[in-house]
C-alpha positions in Angstrom: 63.4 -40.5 -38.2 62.7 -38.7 -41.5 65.9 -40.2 -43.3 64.8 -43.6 -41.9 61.1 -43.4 -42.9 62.4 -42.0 -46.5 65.4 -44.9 -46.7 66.6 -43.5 -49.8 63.5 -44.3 -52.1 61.6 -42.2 -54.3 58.5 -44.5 -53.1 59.3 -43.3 -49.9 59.9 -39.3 -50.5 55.8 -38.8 -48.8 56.7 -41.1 -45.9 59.6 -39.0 -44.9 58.4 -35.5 -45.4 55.2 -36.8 -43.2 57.5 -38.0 -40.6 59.8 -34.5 -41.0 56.7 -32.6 -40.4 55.4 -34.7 -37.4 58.8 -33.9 -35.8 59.0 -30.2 -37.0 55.5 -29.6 -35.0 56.9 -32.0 -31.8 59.8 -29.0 -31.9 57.2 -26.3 -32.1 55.1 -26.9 -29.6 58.3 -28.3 -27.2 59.6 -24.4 -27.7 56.2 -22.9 -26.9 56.4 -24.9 -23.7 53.1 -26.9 -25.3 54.3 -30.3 -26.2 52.9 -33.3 -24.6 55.3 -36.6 -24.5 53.5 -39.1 -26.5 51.4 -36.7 -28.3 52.8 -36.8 -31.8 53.2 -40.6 -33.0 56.6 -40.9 -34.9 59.3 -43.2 -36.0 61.3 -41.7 -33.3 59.1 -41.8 -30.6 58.6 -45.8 -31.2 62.4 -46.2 -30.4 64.9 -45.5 -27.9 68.0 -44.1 -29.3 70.2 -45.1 -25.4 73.1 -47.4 -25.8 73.7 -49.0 -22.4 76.9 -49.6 -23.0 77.7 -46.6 -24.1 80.1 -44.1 -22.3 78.8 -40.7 -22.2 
């Protein structure tokens, strides 16, 4: 989510560390057993990353 909110642009650089930080505090909290799905708005969390077709 970072790399796609940064996209390789210098205009960009803000957009992806904001987005890098959002999911770095998501991680935090998820390993203190304190994160709420839903609770942190991201890139990522706008998005599914599941491939139906996919075999797993």
């Amino acid at each position: 989510s970072a790399l796609k909110a940064w996209a390789g642009k210098n205009d960009s650089i803000k957009a992806g560390q904001d987005e890098l930080l959002k999911r770095a505090k998501a991680n935090g909290l998820a390993c203190q057993g304190k994160y709420t799905p839903g609770s942190i708005e991201s890139l990522a969390s706008r998005s599914s990353n599941l491939v139906p077709t996919h075999s797993y």
